[in-house]
Each structure stands twice: as structure tokens, then as C-alpha cells.
N, C-alpha and C positions, 0 to 999 in steps of 0.2 A: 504494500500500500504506500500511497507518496502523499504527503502533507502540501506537496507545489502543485501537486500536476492529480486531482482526483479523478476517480472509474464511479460511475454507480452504470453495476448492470441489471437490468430487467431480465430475468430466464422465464419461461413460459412452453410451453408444449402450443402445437397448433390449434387457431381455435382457442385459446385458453383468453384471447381479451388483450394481448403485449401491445395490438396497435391504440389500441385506446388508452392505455395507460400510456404509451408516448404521447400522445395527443395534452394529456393533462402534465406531463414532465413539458412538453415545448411551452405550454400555456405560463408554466412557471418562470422559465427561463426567459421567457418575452416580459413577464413582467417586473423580474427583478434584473432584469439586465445582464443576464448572463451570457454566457458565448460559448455552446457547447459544439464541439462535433459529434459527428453519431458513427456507429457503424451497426449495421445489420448480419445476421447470425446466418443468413444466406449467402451470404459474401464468403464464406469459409465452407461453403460446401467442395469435400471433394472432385465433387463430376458436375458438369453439366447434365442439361436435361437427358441427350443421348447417348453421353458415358455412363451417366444413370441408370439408364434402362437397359443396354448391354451390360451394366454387372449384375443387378438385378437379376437378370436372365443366367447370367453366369453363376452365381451365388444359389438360382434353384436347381440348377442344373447339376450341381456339386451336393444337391441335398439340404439347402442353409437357406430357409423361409422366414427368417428373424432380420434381414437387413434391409434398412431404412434409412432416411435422414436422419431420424433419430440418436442412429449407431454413431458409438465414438467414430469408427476407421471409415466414415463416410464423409469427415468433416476435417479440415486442417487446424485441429485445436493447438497444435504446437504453433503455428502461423497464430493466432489467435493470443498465444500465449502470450509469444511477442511484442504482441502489438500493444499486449497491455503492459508487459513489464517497460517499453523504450515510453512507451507516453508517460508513465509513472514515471521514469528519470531526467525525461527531455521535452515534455509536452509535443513529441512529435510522433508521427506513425502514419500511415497507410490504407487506404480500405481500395475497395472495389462493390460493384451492384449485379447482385443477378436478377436478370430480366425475364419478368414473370409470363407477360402476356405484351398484345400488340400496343396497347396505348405507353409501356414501360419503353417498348422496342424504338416506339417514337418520341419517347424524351431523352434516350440515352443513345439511340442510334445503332443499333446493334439488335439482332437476331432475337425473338422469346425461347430462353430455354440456354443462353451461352451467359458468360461475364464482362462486365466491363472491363478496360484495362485498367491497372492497380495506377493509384492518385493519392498525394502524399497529403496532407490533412492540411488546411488551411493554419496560418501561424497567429499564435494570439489567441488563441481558446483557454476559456475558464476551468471546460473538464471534457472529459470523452463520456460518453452515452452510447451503452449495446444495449438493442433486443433480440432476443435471440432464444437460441433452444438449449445452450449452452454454457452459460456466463458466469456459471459456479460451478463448475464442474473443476473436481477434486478427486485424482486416480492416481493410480501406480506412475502414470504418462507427465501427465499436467496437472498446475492447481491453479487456476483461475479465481479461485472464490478467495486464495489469500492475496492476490492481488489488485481487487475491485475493495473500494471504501466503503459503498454502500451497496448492496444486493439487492431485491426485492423479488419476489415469485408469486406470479401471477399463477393463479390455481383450483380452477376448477371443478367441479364433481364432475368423475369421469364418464359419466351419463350425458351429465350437460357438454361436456366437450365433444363425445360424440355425436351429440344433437348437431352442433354449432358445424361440426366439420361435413355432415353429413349435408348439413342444407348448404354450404358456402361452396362444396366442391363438385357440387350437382347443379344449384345455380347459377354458379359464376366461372366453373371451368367446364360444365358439361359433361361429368361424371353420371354413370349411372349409381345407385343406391350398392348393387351388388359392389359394383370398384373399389366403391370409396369400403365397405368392409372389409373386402381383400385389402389393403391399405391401413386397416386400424386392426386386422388379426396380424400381420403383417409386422405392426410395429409398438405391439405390446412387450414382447419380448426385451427390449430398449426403451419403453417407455419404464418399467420397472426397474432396470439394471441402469439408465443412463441420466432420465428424465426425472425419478421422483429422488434419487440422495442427493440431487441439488436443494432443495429444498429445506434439506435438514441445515444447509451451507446459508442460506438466504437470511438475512436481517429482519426482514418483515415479508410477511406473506400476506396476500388479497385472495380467498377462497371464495368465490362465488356460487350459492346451495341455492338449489332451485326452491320452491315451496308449491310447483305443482306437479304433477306423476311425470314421471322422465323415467318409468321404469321398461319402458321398451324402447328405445331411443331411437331402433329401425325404423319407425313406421310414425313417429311423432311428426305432425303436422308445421309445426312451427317451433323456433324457440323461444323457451322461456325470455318473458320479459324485464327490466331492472323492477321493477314493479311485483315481477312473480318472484322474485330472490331474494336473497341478503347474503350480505358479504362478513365474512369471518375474516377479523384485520388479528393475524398474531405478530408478535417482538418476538424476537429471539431473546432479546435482553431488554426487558422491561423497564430497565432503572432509567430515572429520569423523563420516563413517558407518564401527562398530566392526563391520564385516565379521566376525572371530574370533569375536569375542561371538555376535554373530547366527551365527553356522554351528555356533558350541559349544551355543546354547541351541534350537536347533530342529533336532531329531532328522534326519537324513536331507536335508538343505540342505547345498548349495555352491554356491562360486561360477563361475559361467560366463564371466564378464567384471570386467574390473578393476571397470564401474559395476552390476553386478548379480549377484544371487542369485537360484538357485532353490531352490522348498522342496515338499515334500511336498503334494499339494492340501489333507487334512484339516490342514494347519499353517498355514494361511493369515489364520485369525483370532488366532491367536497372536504370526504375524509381523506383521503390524499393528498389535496391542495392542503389543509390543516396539520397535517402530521409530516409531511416532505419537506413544506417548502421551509419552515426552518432549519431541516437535518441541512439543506441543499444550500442555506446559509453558511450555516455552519462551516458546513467544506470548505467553498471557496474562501469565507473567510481568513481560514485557515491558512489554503491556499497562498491570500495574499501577504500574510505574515509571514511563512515560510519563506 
């Protein structure tokens, strides 16, 4: 971790909510004048889309139905690693963009389904910002989670996650319902092994719990709304968190455990903005003392 140069990374599984909680980290940062870079947890995928799919095919071919984005050896986490130890000592570092779909292909100029070329981080940034799948991950390989200041894990009940992937990869990339299950049998295997001991890594976690039936998640019509949920906010280290405050200041929240809160699902951007954007002081403050 660097006192000059801070990480807070966002980890999340697909589907789990990570683009929206950027949404409320930029919100932040726009309003207290911050100057973050970002990089995306796409950016460090091993393959493109059709190296991808030729290991894939390779991988069940050999017998091995367990490989995914998910998987460590699909992603360059030592690149990754990198990236975060040189900005922790130099405020400097490198990303790259993979290109999802055609409207991506036409802001970056390049192919859906390949990477941008690697692009050294604008000079002058307060802090680096990941979202990703990855950003506390802690193994034999790499530890990424001792080198991010702040962590957060975004984390959903895994009903609701597969509600969420199910309608988003069916209506927006053209999946059929069958695909998208080969895809989440696919990649439980690493969702358990890769995905959930970051979480034990993460500083605060956002657990979003439906409160209406999601117990056949195949066949469920829509998703749950902020409305139909609530959100389980835990600390990993509670000290110094104004519990009273936060339960006085958001409508319909208490606390469930000495290290957590729940709150209302439509409260969940609020509870964020309230409990971050001091930590996010904090940092940079830090930062510029250092």
C-alpha cells in the first residue's frame, strides 16, 4: 500500500452491480475534486474474444469444463500486479480497453472482441481506481489485496446474480437462456475457488438480498428491483465507523451485527456517498502529506 500514490479497488463477479458503484465513486470524485485514473479488470484478460473461444474448446477437449474469465490463468494478474505495485511507488502505470460490442469498436476504433493498445496513465492523478473480477485476489501467485488501500466487494445473492446475468446476456448480447447457463455451470467452479476469498480480502462489502422469490432464477421474468432488496453494508474493521450516524441518516437502516448494516435497497447510493467519500478523503489526504 502507498501513502503518495492510493488503489481503492472495486472486485465484483458479473452482474454483481461494479458498474454502478463506479458511477457513485466518479460522482465522488467530481465532486470533491479528485483526479482518479481507472482501469478495468477486462483489460487483463488473457485472450481475446477468439483466443477465448479456441481455449475454451481446447480446455473441453482435454476434459477441463471449469474454465472461465473467472479463472486465475485466464487473466494476467501478475500484469495486474504490476500495475499496482509501480503506481503505488511512482503514481504511474499503464492500462489498455477491451472492446465489448460495436458502439465500444467505435469509440476506440478497433474490432469487438480484441484490445486496445497499452496507454501509459495520464500524469497528475490523485489515485488509480479498478473494477474488476479480480482486485483482491490473494494466492500462492499474487496478492493484490495487500497492495490496494481501500477494497470494496460488491456482492450479490447468487440467485440474484444469476437473474441479473441471465436477462443482461440475453438482452443485450443475444444469448439464449440455455448459453448463458452453460456459462454460469461453466464458471462456478472459479467462482468459489477465485471469486468468493476475495471477499474475505475486501474492507467493506455491499451484499445486495432480494426480498422477492428468486428461487428459480431460470425462468424469472424480470429483476428484482432497488425497491424489492436491501443491501447488507459489512466492515471488515468496524472501529471508527459512526454506526448512529449512518442508521440516523438513512431512512429505514439498522444494524444486524456489531460489523454491519442494513439499509433500504433504493438507499444504497447514499450509503456509499456517506461512508466513502470520507475514507476517499482520507486517502488523498494522506496522499498529499506524504
Amino acid at each position: 500500500m502507498s501513502h503518495k500514490h492510493p488503489i481503492i479497488s472495486v472486485t465484483g463477479s458479473s452482474g454483481a452491480g461494479t458498474t454502478t458503484v463506479k458511477s457513485t465513486f466518479d460522482q465522488i470524485f467530481r465532486r470533491e475534486g479528485i483526479t482518479a485514473v481507472s482501469i478495468e479488470g477486462d483489460a487483463f484478460h488473457r485472450y481475446d474474444r477468439a483466443a477465448m473461444k479456441a481455449e475454451l474448446a481446447a480446455r473441453l477437449a482435454a476434459g477441463d469444463a471449469t474454465f472461465s474469465h473467472f479463472s486465475f490463468d485466464a487473466n494476467e494478474l501478475q500484469a495486474l500486479e504490476q500495475i499496482f505495485r509501480v503506481y503505488g511507488e511512482t503514481g504511474r502505470g499503464q492500462t489498455r480497453h477491451y472492446v465489448h460490442d460495436d458502439r465500444e469498436a467505435e469509440r476506440w476504433g478497433t474490432p469487438p472482441g480484441t484490445f486496445t493498445d497499452w496507454a501509459p496513465f495520464p500524469d497528475g492523478s490523485d489515485l488509480l481506481f479498478y473494477e474488476g473480477l479480480h482486485g483482491a485476489v490473494a494466492n500462492d501467485s499474487v496478492n493484490l489485496a495487500a497492495l490496494a488501500d481501500l477494497k470494496i466487494g460488491v456482492v450479490p445473492v447468487i440467485n440474484l446474480e444469476w437473474i441479473q446475468k441471465i436477462h443482461r446476456d440475453s438482452a443485450q448480447r443475444g444469448y439464449s437462456t440455455e448459453a448463458v447457463t452453460d456459462t454460469i455451470l461453466r464458471r462456478m467452479h472459479a467462482y468459489v475457488h477465485c471469486i468468493c476469498p476475495q471477499f474475505t480480502q475486501t474492507d467493506i462489502n455491499f451484499q445486495r438480498v432480494p426480498v422477492v422469490d428468486t428461487s428459480n432464477p431460470f425462468i424469472a421474468r424480470w429483476i428484482p428491483t432497488a425497491d424489492e432488496s436491501l443491501v447488507v453494508i459489512r466492515f471488515r474493521n468496524p472501529r471508527g465507523i459512526d454506526f448512529p450516524y449512518l442508521t440516523q441518516m438513512i431512512d429505514g437502516s439498522w444494524m444486524s451485527r456489531a460489523n454491519s448494516i442494513v439499509v433500504p435497497g433504493p438507499k444504497m447510493d447514499l450509503a456509499m456517498q456517506l461512508i466513502l467519500t470520507p475514507m476517499i478523503l482520507r486517502l488523498t489526504h494522506d496522499a498529499k502529506r506524504a
